[in-house]
C-alpha positions in Angstrom: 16.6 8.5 53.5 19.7 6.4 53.6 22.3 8.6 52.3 20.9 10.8 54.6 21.7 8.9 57.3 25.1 7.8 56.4 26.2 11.8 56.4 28.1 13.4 59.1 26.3 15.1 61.7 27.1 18.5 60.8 25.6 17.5 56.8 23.1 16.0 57.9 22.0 18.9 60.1 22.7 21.4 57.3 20.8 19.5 54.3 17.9 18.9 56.9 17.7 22.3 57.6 17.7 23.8 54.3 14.8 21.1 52.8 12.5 22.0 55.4 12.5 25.3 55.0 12.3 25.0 51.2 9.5 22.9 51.8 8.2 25.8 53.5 8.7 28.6 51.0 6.9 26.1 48.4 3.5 24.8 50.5 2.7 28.5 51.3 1.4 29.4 48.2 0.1 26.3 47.6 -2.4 26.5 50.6 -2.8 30.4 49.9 -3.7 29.4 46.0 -6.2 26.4 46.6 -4.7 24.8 43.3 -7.1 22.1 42.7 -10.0 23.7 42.5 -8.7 27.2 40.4 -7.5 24.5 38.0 -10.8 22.8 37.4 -12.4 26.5 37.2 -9.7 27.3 34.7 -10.3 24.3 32.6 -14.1 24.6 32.9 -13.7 28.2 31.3 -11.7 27.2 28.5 -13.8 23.8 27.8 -16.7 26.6 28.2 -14.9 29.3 25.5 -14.3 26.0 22.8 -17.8 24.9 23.4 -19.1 28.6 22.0 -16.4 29.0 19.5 -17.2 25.6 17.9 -21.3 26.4 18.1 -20.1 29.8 16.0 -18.5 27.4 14.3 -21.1 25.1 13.2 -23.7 28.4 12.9 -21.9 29.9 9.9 -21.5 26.4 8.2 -25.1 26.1 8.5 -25.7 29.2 7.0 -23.2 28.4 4.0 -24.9 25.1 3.6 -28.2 26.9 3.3 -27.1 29.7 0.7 -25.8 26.3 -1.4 -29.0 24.4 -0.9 -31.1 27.1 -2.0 -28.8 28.4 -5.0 -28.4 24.8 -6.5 -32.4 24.4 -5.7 -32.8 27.1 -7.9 -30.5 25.7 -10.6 -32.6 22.2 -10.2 -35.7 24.3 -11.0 -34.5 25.9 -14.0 -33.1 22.5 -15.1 -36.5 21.1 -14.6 -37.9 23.5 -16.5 -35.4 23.0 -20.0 -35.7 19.5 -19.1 -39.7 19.8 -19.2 -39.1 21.7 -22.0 -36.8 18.8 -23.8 -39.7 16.3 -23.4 -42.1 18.4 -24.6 -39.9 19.2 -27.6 -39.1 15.0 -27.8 -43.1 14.5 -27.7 -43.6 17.0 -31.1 -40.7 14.9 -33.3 -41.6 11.7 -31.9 -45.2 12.4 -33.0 -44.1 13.9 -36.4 -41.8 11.0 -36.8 -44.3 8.8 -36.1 -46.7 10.6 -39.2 -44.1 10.9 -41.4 -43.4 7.3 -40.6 -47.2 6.4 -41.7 -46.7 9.3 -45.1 -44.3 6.9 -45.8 -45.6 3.8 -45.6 -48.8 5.0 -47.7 -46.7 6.6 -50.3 -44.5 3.1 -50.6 -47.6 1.7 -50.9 -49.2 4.0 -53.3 -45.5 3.9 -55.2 -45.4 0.1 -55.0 -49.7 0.1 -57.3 -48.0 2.6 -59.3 -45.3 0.3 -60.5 -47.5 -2.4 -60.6 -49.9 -0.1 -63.1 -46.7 0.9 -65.2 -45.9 -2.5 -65.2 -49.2 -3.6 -66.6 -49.4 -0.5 -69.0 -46.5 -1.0 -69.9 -46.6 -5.0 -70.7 -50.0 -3.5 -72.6 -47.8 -1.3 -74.6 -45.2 -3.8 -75.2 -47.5 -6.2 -76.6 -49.5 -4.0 -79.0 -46.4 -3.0 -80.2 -45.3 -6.7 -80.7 -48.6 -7.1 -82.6 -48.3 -3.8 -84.6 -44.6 -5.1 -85.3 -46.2 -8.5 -86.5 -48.9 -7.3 -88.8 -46.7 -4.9 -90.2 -46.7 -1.3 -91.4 -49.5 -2.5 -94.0 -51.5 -2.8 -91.1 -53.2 0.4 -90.5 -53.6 0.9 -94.2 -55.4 -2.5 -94.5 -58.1 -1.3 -91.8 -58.4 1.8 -93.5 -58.6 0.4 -97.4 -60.9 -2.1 -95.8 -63.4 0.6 -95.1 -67.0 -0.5 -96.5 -68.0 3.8 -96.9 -66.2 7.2 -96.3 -67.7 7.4 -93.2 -66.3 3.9 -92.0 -63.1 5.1 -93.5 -63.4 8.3 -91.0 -64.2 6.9 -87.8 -61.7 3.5 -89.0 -58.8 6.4 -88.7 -60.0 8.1 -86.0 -60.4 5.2 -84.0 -56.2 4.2 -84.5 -55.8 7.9 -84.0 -57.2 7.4 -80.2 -55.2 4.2 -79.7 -52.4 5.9 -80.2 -53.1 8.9 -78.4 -54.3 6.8 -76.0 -51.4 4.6 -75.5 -49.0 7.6 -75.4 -50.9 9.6 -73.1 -50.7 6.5 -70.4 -47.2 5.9 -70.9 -46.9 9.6 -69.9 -49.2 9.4 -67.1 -47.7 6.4 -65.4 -44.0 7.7 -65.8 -45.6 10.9 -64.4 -47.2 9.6 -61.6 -44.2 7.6 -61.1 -41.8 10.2 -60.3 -44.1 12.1 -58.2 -44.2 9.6 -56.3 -40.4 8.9 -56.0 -39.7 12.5 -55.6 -42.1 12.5 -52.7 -40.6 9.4 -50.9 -37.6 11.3 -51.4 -38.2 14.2 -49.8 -40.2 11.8 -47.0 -37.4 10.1 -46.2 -35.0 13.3 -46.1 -37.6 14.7 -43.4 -37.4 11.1 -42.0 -33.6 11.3 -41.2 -33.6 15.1 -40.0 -36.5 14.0 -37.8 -34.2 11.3 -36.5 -31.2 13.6 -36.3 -33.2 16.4 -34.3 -35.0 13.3 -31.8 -31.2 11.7 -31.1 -30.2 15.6 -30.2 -33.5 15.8 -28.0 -32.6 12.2 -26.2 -28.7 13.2 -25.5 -30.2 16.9 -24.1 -32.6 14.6 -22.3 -30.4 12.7 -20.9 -27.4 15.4 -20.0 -30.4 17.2 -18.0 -31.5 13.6 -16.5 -27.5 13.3 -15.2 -27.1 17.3 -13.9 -30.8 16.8 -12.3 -29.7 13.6 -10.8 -26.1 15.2 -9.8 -28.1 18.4 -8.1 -30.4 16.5 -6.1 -27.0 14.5 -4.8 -25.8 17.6 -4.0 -28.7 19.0 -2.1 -29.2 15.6 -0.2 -25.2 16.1 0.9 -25.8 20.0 2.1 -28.9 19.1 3.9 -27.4 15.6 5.5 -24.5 18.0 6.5 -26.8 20.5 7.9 -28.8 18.5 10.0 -25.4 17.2 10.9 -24.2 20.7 12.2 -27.6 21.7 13.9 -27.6 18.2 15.4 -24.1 18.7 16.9 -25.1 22.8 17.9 -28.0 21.0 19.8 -25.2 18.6 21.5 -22.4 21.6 22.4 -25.6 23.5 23.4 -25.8 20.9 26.0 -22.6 21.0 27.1 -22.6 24.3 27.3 -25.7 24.6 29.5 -23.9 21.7 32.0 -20.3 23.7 31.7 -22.0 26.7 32.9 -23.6 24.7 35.4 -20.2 23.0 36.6 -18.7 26.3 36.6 -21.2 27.8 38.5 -20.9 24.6 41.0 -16.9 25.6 41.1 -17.5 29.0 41.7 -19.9 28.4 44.5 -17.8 25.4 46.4 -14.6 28.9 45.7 -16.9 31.3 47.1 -17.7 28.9 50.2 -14.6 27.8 51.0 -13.4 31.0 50.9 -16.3 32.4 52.8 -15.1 29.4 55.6 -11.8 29.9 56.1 -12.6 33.8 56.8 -14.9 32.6 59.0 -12.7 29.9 60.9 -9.2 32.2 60.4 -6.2 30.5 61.6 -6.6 27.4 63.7 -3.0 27.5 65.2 -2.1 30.8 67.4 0.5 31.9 70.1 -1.6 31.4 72.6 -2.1 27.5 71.9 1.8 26.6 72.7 1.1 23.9 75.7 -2.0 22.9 74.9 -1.7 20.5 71.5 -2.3 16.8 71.4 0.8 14.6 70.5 0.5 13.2 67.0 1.8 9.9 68.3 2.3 8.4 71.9 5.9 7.6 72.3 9.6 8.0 73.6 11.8 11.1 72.6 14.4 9.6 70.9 15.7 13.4 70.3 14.9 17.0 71.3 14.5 20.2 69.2 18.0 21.9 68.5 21.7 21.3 68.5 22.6 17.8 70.1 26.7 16.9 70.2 27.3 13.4 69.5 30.2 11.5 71.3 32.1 11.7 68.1 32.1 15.3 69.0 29.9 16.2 65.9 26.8 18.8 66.2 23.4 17.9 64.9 20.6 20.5 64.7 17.2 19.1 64.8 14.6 21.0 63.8 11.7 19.1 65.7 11.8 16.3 67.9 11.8 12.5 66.9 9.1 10.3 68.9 9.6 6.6 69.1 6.5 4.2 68.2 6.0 0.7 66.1 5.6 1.3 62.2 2.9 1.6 61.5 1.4 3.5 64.4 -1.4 6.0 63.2 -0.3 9.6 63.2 -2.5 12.2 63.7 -3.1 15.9 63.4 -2.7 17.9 66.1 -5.1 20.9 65.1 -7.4 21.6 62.0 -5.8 23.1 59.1 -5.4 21.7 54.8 -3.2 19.6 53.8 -0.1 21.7 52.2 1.9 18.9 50.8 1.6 15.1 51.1 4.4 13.1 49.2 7.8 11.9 49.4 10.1 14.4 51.0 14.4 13.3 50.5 16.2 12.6 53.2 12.6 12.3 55.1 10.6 10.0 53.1 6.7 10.3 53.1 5.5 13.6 54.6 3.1 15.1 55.3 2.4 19.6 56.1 -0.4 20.6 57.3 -1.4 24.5 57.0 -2.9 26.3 60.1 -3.3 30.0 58.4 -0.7 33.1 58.8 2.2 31.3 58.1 1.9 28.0 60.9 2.6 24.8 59.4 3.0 21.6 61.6 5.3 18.4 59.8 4.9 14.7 59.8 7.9 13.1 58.9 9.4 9.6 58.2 6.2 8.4 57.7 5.1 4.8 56.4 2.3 5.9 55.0 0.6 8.9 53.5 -3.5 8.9 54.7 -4.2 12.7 53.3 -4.2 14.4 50.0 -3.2 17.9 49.2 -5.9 20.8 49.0 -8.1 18.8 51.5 -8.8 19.8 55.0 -8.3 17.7 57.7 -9.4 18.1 61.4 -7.7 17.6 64.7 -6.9 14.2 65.9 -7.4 12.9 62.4 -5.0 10.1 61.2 -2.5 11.6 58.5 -0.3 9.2 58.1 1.7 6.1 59.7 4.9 6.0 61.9 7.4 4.7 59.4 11.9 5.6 59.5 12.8 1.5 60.0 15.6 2.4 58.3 17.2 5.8 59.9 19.7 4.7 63.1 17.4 6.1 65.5 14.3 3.3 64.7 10.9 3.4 63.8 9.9 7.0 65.0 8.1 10.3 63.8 9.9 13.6 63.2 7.6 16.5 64.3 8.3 19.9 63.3 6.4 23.0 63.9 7.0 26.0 61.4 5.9 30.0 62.1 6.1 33.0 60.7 9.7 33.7 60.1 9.6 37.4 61.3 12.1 36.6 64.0 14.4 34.7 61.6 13.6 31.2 63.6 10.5 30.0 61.7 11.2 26.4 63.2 9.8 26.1 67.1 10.6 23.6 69.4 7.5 21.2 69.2 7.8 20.3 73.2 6.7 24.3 73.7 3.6 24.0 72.1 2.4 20.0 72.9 1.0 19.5 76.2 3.2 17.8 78.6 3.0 13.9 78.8 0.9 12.4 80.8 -1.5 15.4 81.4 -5.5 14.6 80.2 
């Protein structure tokens, strides 16, 4: 605002000229378009399309983690099953080793009496042969000379006969028996260690099935937790799609209405109104609409007229319309347009302060804005410009025409 005012006349007239009717070419569309609320229709439809395509989403992982649920619940089945079948297997060679564990202890035992009989047999046969190696060869033919008849001498031989049969057929017997018995712990104990080889086997298949078991039932635990995860979340974005669909619907009805209004009202600033508009603000002209020569002999154009008042004086809207642009304007500072329907637009300029906001509607008489432009050589004072439709090639329109005269009611 400034530099503005530190240009020449002429310059100033020019670059004033061409930014309001910029300004103009842009706000049409703007008020045609209702931006605000086709944006949040626009971004409702497209949170609305994520929503769906994360529920489809979700849907097919839930399906995926229910083929994986049901296909490693059948593989925990059949592991039960050639686990059951392990322990059952386990229970047989524990129980055999636990009979060939009492074979063997009766067979020691019955080996261990053995010995003991050999022993005793044999410390029998070791001392009749000390004593038949004591009495000497003569021995036997002493208790057979000794014989009282040939009878005695008969049964005297037959008697040695059986002592020696006797003595041989025991040593035999106990050497027997004594490898038997050997031979048979032998064998014991070789069905002892394969029974001990086949129950370590069982325990390590045991315990590979206990781990894969163990390692399914992790597995299902994850694919269900992940399900109810993903149905859990389908029930949230179910949710949020019911509420989208209701905030769209909300959107479209407000679209529909305010559409369904404005057809209704149509334009709120005509022809046949020039005369008869409020002032925006109470004040002295400080300038008129069109060319004014300075005493330097420059030319400035204005476009509307500039009415004196304090800063800060409330502005206000001389006729119903929506607010086409409110923000900082160069070479004006805060402005405000206001859009009337087929192309009329009325401009608050050098303002203070902004009171509107763009897409709104506002209504006649209501404050827009504050009388601001301290700083511009002409004072504290509001620019008013009214804009039509340019089919004669003069879209700006000297405000005096169309405001009622001072001083009338």
């Amino acid at each position: 605002m400034a530099r503005l005012s530190g240009l020449t006349g002429a310059t100033r007239a020019v670059a004033a000229a061409g930014a309001v009717l910029s300004c103009v070419v842009v706000v049409a569309p703007l008020e045609a378009q209702e931006p605000d609320l086709d944006r949040e229709i626009r971004q409702s439809q497209l949170r609305l399309e994520q929503i769906r395509e994360e529920r489809e989403r979700l849907e097919r992982e839930i399906g995926d983690y229910r083929n994986r649920v049901r296909n490693t619940s059948e593989e925990l089945a059949n592991i039960e099953r050639r686990l059951s079948a392990s322990r059952s297997v386990l229970a047989e060679v524990e129980f055999q080793s636990e009979t060939t564990a009492e074979q063997i202890q009766i067979t020691t035992r019955d080996l261990l009496r053995t010995r003991e009989n050999l022993a005793a047999s044999q410390a029998i046969l070791h001392r009749r042969l000390r004593d038949i190696y004591k009495m000497g060869p003569a021995h036997a033919t002493e208790v057979l000379l000794s014989a009282t008849s040939f009878t005695d001498l008969l049964n005297r031989y037959r008697y040695l006969q059986r002592i020696a049969a006797f003595d041989r057929s025991l040593v035999r017997r106990v050497r027997a028996l004594e490898g038997e018995l050997v031979e048979q712990n032998d064998e014991l104990q070789d069905r002892m260690a394969l029974l001990g080889t086949l129950r370590q086997d069982r325990l390590s298949e045991v315990a590979e099935l206990r781990s894969v078991e163990e390692e399914h039932q992790r597995s299902i635990q994850q694919y269900r937790a992940r399900e109810q995860s993903a149905t859990s979340r389908i029930e949230e974005l179910a949710e949020d799609e019911t509420r989208m669909t209701t905030l769209l619907e909300e959107l479209e009805a407000r679209r529909i209405e305010l559409e369904r209004r404005r057809r209704a009202a149509g334009a709120t600033l005509r022809p046949e109104d020039a005369g008869t508009l409020d002032w925006p603000v109470e004040g002295e002209l400080v300038y008129r609409f069109g060319p004014n020569r300075r005493p330097d002999g420059t030319v400035i154009r204005w476009n509307g007229i500039g009415i004196a008042a304090p800063p800060g004086t409330p502005v206000r809207a001389v006729r119903d319309g929506t607010v086409a642009y409110a923000g900082p304007f160069e070479g004006y500072g805060p402005t405000v347009i206001l859009g009337h329907g087929d192309g009329f637009y009325t401009l608050y300029m050098y303002l203070e302060e902004i009171g509107v906001v763009e897409g709104r509607s506002v209504t006649a008489g209501q404050v827009v804005g504050t009388v601001g432009g301290s700083e511009t050589p002409e004072g504290p004072h509001l620019e008013f410009q009214i804009r039509t439709p340019a089919g004669d090639g003069t879209p700006a329109q000297d405000p005096l025409v169309w405001l009622r005269p001072q001083g009338t009611p």
